[in-house]
C-alpha positions in Angstrom: 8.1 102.3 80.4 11.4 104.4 80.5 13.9 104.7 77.5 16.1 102.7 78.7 14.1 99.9 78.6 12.9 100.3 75.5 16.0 100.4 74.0 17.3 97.6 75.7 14.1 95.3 74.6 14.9 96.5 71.1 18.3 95.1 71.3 17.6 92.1 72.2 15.0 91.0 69.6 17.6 92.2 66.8 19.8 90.2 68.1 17.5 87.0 68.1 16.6 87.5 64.9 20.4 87.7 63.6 21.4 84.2 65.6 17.8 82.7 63.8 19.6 83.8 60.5 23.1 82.9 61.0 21.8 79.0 62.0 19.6 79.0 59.1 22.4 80.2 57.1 24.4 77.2 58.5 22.1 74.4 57.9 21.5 75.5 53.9 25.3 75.8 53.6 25.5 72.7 55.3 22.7 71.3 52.9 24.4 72.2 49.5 28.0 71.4 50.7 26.0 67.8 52.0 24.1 67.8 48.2 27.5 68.5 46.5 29.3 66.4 47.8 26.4 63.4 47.5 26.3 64.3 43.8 29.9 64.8 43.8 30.3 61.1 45.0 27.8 59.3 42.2 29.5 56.8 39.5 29.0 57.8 35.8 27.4 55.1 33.8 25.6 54.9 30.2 22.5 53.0 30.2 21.0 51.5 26.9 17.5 51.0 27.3 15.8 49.0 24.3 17.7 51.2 22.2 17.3 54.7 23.6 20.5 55.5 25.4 21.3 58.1 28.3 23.6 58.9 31.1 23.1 58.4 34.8 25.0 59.1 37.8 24.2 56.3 40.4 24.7 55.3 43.9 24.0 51.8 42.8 26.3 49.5 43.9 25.6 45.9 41.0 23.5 46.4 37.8 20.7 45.0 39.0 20.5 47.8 41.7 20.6 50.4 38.8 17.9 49.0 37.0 15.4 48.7 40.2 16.7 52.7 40.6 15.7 53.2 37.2 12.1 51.4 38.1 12.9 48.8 35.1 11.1 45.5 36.0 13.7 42.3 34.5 12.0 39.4 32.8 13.4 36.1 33.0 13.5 36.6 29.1 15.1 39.7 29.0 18.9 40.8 28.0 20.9 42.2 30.2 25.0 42.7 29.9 26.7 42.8 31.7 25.1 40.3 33.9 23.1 41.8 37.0 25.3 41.0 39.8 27.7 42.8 37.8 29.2 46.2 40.3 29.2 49.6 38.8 32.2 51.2 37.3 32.8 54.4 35.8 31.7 55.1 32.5 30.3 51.4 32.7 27.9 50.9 29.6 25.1 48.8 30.4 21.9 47.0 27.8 19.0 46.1 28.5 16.7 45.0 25.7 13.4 44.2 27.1 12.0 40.4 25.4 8.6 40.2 23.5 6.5 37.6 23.0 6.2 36.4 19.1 3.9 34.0 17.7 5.1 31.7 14.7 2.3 30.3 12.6 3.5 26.9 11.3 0.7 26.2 8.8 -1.6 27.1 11.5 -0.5 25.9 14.5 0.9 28.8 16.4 3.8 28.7 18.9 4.6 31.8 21.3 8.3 32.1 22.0 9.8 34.9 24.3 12.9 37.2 22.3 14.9 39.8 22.3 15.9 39.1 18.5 14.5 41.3 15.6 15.2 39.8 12.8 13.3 36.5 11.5 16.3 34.2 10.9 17.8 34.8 14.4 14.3 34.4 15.7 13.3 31.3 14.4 16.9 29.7 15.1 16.1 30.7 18.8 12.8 28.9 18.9 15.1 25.9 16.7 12.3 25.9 14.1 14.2 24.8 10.5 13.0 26.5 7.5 13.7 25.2 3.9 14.5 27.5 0.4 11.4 26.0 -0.2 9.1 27.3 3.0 7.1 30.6 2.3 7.9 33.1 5.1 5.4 36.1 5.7 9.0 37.9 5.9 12.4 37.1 4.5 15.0 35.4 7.0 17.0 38.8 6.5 14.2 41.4 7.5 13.6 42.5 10.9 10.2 41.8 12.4 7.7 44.4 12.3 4.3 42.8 14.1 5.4 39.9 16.5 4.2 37.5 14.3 6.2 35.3 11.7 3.7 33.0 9.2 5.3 29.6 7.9 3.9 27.8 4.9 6.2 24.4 4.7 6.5 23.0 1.8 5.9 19.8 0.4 6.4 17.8 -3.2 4.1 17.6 -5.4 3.8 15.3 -8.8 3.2 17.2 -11.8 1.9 14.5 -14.3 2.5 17.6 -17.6 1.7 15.5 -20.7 4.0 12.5 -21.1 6.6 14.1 -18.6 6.6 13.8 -14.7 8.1 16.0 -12.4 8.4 16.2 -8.4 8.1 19.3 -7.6 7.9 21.9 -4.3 4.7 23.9 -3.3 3.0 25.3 -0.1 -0.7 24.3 0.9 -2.0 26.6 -2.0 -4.3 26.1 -4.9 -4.1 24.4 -8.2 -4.6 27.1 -10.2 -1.9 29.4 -7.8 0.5 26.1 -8.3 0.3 26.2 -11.9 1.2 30.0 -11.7 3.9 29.6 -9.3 5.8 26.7 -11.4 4.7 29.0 -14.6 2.8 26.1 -16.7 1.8 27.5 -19.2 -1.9 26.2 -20.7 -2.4 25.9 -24.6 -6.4 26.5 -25.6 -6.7 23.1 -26.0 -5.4 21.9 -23.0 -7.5 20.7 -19.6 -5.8 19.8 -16.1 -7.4 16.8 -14.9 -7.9 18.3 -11.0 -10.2 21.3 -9.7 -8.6 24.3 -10.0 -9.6 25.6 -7.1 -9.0 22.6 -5.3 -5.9 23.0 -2.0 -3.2 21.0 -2.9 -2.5 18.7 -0.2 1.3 16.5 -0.2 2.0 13.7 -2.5 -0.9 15.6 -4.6 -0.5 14.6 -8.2 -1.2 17.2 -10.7 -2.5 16.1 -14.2 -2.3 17.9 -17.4 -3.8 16.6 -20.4 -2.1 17.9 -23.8 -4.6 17.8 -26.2 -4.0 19.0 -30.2 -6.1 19.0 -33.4 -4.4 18.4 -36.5 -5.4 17.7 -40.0 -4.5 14.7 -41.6 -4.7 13.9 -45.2 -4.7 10.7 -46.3 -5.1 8.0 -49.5 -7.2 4.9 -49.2 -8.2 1.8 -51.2 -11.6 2.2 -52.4 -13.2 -1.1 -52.7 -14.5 -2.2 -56.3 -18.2 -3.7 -56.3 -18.7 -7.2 -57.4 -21.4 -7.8 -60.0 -22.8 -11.3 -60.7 -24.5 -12.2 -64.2 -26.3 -15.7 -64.4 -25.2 -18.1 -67.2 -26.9 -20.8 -68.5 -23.8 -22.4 -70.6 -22.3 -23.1 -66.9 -22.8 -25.8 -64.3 -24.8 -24.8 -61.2 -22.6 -23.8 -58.7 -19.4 -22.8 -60.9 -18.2 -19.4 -61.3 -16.3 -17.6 -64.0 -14.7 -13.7 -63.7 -15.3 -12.0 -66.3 -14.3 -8.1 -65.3 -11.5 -8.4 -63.2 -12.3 -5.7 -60.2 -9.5 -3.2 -59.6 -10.0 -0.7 -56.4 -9.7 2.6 -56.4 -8.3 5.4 -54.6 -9.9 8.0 -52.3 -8.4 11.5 -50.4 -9.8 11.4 -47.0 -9.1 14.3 -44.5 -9.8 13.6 -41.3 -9.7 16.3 -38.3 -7.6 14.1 -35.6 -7.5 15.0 -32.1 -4.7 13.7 -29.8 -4.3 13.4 -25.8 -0.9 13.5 -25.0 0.0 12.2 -28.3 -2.3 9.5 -28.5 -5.2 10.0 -31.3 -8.3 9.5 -29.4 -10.5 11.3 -31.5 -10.8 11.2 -35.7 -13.4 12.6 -37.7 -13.6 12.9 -41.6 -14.2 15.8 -42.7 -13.9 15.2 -46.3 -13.3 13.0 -49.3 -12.4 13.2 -52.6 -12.0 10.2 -55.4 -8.8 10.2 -57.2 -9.5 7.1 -59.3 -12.9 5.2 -59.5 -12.8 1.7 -58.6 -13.6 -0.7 -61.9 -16.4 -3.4 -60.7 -15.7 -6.8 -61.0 -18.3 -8.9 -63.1 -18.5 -12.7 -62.1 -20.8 -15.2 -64.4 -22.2 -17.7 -62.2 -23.7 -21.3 -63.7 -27.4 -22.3 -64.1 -26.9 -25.4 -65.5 -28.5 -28.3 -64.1 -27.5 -31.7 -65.7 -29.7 -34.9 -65.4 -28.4 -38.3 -66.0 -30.4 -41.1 -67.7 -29.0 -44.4 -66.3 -29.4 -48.0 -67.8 -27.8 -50.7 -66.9 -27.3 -52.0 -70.8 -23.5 -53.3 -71.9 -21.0 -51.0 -72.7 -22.1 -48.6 -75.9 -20.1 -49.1 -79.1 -20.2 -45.5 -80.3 -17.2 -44.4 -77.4 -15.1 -42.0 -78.4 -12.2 -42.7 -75.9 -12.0 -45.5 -72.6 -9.2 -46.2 -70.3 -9.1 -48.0 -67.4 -9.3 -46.3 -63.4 -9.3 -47.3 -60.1 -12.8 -47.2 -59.0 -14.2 -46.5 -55.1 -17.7 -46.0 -54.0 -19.4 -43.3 -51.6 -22.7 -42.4 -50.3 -24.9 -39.6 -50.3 -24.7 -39.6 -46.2 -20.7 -39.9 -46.0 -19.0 -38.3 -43.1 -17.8 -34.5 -44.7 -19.9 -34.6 -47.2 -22.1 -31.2 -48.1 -24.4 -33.9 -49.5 -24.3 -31.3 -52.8 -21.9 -32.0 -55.8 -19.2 -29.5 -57.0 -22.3 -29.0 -59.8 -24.8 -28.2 -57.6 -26.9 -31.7 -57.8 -28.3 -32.8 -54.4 -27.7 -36.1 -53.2 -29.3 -36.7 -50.8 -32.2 -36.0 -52.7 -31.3 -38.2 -55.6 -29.4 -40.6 -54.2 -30.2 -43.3 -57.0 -29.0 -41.1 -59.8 -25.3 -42.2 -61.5 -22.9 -39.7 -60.2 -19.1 -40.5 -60.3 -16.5 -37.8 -58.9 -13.6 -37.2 -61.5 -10.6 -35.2 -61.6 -11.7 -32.6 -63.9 -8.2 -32.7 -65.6 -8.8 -35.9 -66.9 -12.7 -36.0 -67.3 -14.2 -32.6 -67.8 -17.2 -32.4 -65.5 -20.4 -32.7 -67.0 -19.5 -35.5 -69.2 -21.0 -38.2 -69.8 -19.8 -41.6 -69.2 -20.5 -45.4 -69.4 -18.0 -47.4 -66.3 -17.7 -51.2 -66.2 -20.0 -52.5 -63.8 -21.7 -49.6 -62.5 -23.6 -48.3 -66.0 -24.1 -45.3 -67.8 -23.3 -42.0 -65.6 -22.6 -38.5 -65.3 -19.0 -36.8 -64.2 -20.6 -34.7 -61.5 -18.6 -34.2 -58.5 -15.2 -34.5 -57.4 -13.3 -35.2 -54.2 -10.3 -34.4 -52.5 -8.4 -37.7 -53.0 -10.1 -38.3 -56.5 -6.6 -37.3 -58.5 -5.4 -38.4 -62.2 -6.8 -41.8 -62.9 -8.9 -42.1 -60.2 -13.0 -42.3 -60.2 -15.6 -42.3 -57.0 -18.8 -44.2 -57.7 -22.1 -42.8 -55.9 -23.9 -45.9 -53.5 -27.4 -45.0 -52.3 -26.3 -47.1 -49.3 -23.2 -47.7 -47.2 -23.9 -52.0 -47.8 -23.4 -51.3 -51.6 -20.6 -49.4 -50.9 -18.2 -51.7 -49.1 -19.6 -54.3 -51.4 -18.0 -52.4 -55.0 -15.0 -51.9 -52.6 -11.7 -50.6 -54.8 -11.3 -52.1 -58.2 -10.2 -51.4 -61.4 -12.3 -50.6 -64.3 -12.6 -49.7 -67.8 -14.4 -45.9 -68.3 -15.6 -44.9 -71.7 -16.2 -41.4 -72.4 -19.3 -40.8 -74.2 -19.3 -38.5 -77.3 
């Protein structure tokens, strides 16, 4: 191949190669001034994402566009402001706080409710679930949840039955004994509450406490006087006569008394001491039996003193009667003897006496209506009764 040609092929690949460069040079300047000015054209916006904020340059024409750009997937529960047909602006701030799901324990029965709140009181006001001063919260209304889950205790009044004093008070499904410590009872040694301690209070639950105190307690009692009886011989059967007076004494008993709510249900002596002896009373009581030997001769002449009486009659059997005399004779098993019942103010009894158609006899008895001049006659039958009737008749008292 000649020079020339040479040369000439030479040429002409150089100048290929320059044209391949000069368009390649075009279409990268052509590229940057194309990326410049696409960057160039974006809109400034500041995007708050859940609390981590950032700056974008966008294309995107509403809100809604920025966030499928930015690959964030909206919830139905979510917050977004502005709204997401909202257009871009410059400098535009947009939020987006992504919702959680919370679960609220309402003594035990859970509810799930979608938020965007953090703190408890804005929270449970979204799910409209009322809370008293009362309630015990797993957080305080003002704190900020931490764990997506809020635990509600509501509360509920309780009686406290504390002694003699009743009280309506607040508490939370929680144990006696936690109850107690809550409201700060305070127990004395003594003392019992009336419910398991360990028991869950449950509402209208009432809660008894027993106050119970031992005290000592001195006290001064009558001591009774014994009674000593002595026969005597000089008296009618039947009658008495005191001869010691009895006077009681005194005694210092300490008793250990326990009391329930102020009432003494328990007292137990636990000593005694005598502070005066008692003095025993001495009573004589009568032997005497007296007999009567009855004739039916006149009227003695040796009377010391007569007067005249009204006279009635009554048997052995009569309706009331002990069928004994006030001196102890019986009756019925002597109903032929000759008794008459006196008023021992006028004739002493045991005396003997001789009555106008009746005999010789013995003041023996007396009887309620038998009063100052007055005399009962003894019948061994009702027949001789009503036949003596009520007269009057002359009495001679027998020396």
């Amino acid at each position: 191949m000649s020079k020339f040609s040479m040369k000439n092929l030479f040429s002409g690949s150089l100048r290929s190669k320059q044209i391949t460069i000069r368009i390649l040079s075009l279409v990268l300047f052509a590229s940057i001034i194309s990326f410049v000015l696409y960057e160039g054209t974006k809109t400034p916006i500041v995007l708050n994402a859940n609390g981590e904020e950032k700056q974008i340059f966008t294309h995107a024409a509403t809100v809604e566009d920025l966030l499928a750009e930015e690959d964030i997937d909206i919830s139905e529960y979510d917050k977004v402001s502005p709204s997401l047909n909202t257009e871009i602006a410059v400098d535009m701030s947009i939020n987006w706080e992504q919702a959680r799901v919370v679960n609220i324990s309402i003594d035990g029965e859970v509810v799930k409710i979608w938020t965007t709140e953090s703190k408890v009181k804005d929270i449970l006001e979204e799910a409209k679930i009322e809370v008293s001063e009362h309630d015990k919260l797993s957080l305080a209304l003002d704190e900020n949840l931490v764990d997506n889950k809020i635990d509600i205790q509501k509360a509920f009044q309780v009686t406290l039955v504390d002694g003699l004093e009743v009280r309506k008070l607040w508490s939370t499904s929680t144990t006696v004994a936690n109850f107690l410590k809550q409201q700060e009872i305070k127990l004395n040694e003594l003392d019992r509450v009336e419910n398991d301690l360990e028991q869950v209070i449950t509402p209208k639950e009432e809660i008894k406490i027993v106050r119970v105190e031992k005290v000592t307690d001195v006290v001064e009692e009558p001591l009774k006087f014994a009674v000593e009886t002595k026969t005597d011989s000089s008296l009618l059967k039947g009658q008495e006569k005191v001869v010691t007076q009895g006077e009681e004494g005194i005694v210092s008993r300490t008793y250990e008394v326990t009391k329930e709510n102020g009432k003494v249900v328990k007292k137990v002596l636990k000593s005694e001491d005598v502070v005066k002896e008692p003095t025993t009373k001495v009573v004589s009581v009568g032997t005497k039996v007296v007999t009567a030997n009855v004739s039916r001769k006149d009227a003695p002449s040796n009377s010391s003193k007569e007067f005249y009486v009204t006279a009635t009659a009554y048997t052995p059997y009569c309706s009331g009667c002990s069928g004994y005399t006030a001196t102890g004779i019986n009756l019925q098993a002597n109903p032929e003897m000759k008794i008459i019942a006196v008023d021992p103010n006028v004739i002493p009894l045991g005396t003997k006496v001789w009555v106008e158609g009746y005999g010789y006899a013995i003041a023996g008895d007396t009887g309620g209506a038998i009063k100052g001049n007055k005399i009962d006659v003894l019948m061994s039958s009702k027949s001789d009764a009503y036949k003596w009737g009520r007269k009057k008749v002359l009495v001679k008292v027998l020396e």
